[in-house]
N, C-alpha and C positions, 0 to 999 in steps of 0.2 A: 306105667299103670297097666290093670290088664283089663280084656275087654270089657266095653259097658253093656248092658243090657237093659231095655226101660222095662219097668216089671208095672203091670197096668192091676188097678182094684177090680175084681170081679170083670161083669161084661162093660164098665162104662168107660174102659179107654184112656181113664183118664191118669197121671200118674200113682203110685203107690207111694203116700209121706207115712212115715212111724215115727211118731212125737212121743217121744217115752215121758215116762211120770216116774217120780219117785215120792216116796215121804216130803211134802214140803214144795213141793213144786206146785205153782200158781197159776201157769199163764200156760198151758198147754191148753185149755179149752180155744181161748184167742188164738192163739197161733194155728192149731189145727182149722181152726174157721177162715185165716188169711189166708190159708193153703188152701182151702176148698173154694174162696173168693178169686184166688188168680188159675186156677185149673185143676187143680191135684185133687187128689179123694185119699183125706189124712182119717189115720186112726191113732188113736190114744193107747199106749199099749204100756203097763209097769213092766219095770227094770228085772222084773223076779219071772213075769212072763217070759219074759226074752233071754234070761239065762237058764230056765225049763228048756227053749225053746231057740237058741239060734240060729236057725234055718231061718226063723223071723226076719235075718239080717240079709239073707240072701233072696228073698224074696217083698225085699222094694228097693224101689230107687232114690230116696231122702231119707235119711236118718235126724230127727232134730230133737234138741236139747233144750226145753222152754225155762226161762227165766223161772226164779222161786226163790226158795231158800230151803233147798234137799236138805234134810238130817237135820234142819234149825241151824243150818251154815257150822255146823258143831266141829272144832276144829279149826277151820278155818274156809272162808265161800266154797263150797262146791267139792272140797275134799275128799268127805267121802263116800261121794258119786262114784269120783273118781277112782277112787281107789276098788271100790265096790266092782267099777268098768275092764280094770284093767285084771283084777284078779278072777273076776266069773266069766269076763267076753275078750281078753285080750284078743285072741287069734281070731274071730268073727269080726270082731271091729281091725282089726289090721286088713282081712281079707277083702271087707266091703272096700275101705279104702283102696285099696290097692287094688281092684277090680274098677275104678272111677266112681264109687258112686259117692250121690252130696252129700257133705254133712255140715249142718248149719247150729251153733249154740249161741243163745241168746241170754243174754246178762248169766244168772246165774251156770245158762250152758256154756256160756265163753270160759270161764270160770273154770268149770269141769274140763274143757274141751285141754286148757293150757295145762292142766293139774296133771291130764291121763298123758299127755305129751304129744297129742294128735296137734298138736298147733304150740311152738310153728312148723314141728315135723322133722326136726332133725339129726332125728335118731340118737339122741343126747342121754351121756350115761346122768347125768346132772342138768335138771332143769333151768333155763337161760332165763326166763322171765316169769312171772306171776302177775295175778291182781291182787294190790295187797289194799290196806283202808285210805278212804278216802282222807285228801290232806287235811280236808275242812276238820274231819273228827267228828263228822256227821252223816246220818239218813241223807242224802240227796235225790229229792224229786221235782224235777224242771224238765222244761223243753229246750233241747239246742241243738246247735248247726253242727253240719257235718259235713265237709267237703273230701269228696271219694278222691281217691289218688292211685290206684291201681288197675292197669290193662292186665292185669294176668287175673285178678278175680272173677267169678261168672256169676256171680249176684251182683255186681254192679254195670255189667252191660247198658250202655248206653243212657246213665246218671253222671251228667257231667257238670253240674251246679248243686250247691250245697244245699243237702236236704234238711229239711226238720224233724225231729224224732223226739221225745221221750227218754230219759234218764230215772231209776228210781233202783238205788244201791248205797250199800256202805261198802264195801267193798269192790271198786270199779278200777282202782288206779292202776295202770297198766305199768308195769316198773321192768326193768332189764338188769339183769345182772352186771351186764358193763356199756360202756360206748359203744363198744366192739358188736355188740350182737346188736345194738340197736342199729347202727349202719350198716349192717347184715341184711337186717332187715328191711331195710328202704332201698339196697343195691338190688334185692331179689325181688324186687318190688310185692312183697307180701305185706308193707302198710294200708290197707281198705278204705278206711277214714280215718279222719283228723277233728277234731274239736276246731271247730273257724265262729268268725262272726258270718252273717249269713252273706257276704260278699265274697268270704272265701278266708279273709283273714286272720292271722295268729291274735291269739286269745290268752287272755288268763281266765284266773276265777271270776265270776262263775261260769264264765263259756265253756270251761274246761273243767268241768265239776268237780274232778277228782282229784287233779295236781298231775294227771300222766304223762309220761316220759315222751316227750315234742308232741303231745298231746294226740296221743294215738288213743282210738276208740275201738277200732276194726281191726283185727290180719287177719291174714287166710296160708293154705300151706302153698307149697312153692310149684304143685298142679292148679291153683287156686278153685278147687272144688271142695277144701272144708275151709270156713269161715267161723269167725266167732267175732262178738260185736256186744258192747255193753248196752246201747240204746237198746228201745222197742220197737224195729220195726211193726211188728202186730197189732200196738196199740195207736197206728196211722194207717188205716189201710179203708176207712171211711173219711170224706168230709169233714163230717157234726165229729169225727176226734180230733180235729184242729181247734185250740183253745179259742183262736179267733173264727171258726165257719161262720160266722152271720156276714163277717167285714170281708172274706176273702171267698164269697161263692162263685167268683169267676176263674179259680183255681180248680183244674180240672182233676187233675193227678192226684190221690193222697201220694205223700211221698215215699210212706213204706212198702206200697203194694208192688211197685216195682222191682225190690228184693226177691220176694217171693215168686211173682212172674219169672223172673232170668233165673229163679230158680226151678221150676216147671219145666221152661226152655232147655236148659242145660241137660236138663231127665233126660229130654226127649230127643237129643242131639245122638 
């Protein structure tokens, strides 16, 4: 990777996030606000802005891709975002990467993130894996566990028991082309999370909402500075979003805001 640089918003110091929007995208208000909860100073910026303007890319240090349904999912999840991404900003998005800076997508950005082939990043004339529909054949909105499983990612920094998070997708299932890449995948330790019971253990439906392949929820690339993750960390990053906060107010931690923190951190490194 080439050097990092933290690029800070105006005079407040604090990091620069660009939560881009597109047609269909939902959850970029929340996220930009998880981001401005753990330290960052996020702005909301469309995808039409940033191909006027990709200097935009060079000037912060988070790039994130918030959960939705860009274009009415038309196509298929997150397509063409994607498509949209690689043919207006290939080379800006190649450079941020490859300069270390983070990039984080959330359901609908994981989605995009695997479509444009920034994850799992390996330079692949033919895409290794997708999210395709969920097995159920349905919308899926719950909460579940998620046990982290990678020292090479930097949003999971010191999350070492399984968190709870928010699901809410038809297309979440994380599928691989063959065995082969999927033990690629866990040799390079680019698996993030797993779908567990909240002990830590292997799950079926519904713990595992979608039906994904050894029940993978999370990877990241194999610098572990881009991520993608079908939960919502965003929509845990208070208390009162814990379905139970009355019965569990001696729970200090929400469990998503942690994410976002090591991701601040990692800016700022």
């Amino acid at each position: 990777a080439g050097s990092r640089k933290l690029f800070f918003a105006g005079e407040s110091m604090r990091p620069h996030v660009l939560v881009l929007r597109a047609a269909g995208s939902n959850c970029d208000v929340e996220t930009a606000h998880a981001f401005s909860v753990a330290g960052g100073e996020a702005e909301r910026i469309h995808v039409n802005r940033v191909a006027e303007k990709p200097s935009l890319l060079e000037e912060t240090s988070i790039l994130v891709i918030p959960g939705g349904f860009t274009y009415g999912d038309d196509v298929s999840a997150g397509k063409v975002l994607a498509n949209e991404l690689m043919t207006r900003l290939s080379e800006p998005l190649l450079r941020f990467v490859e300069r270390g800076g983070l990039v984080l997508g959330i359901c609908n950005g994981f989605q995009v993130l695997v479509k444009t082939g920034l994850l799992p990043g390996w330079n692949e004339q033919t895409p290794s894996c997708t999210l395709a529909g969920n097995l159920s054949g349905k919308f899926e909105d719950r909460w579940v566990w998620l046990k982290p499983g990678s020292s090479r990612c930097v949003y999971t920094r010191g999350i070492e028991k399984p968190i709870y998070l928010p699901v809410a997708h038809a297309e979440g299932r994380f599928t691989a082309s063959s065995l082969e890449v999927l033990d690629r995948l866990e040799t390079s330790d680019q698996v993030v999370f797993r779908y567990t019971d909240a002990l830590g253990n292997d799950v079926g439906y519904p713990g595992n909402p979608n039906g994904a392949d050894r029940s993978i929820a999370a990877i990241c690339n194999v610098s572990g500075r881009v991520m993608g993750m079908m939960p919502h960390p965003e929509r845990h990053i208070h208390p009162t979003h814990h379905p139970q906060w009355t019965r569990n107010a001696s729970r200090s931690r929400p469990d998503g805001l942690a994410i976002f923190e090591n991701a601040i951190r990692a800016a700022q490194e």
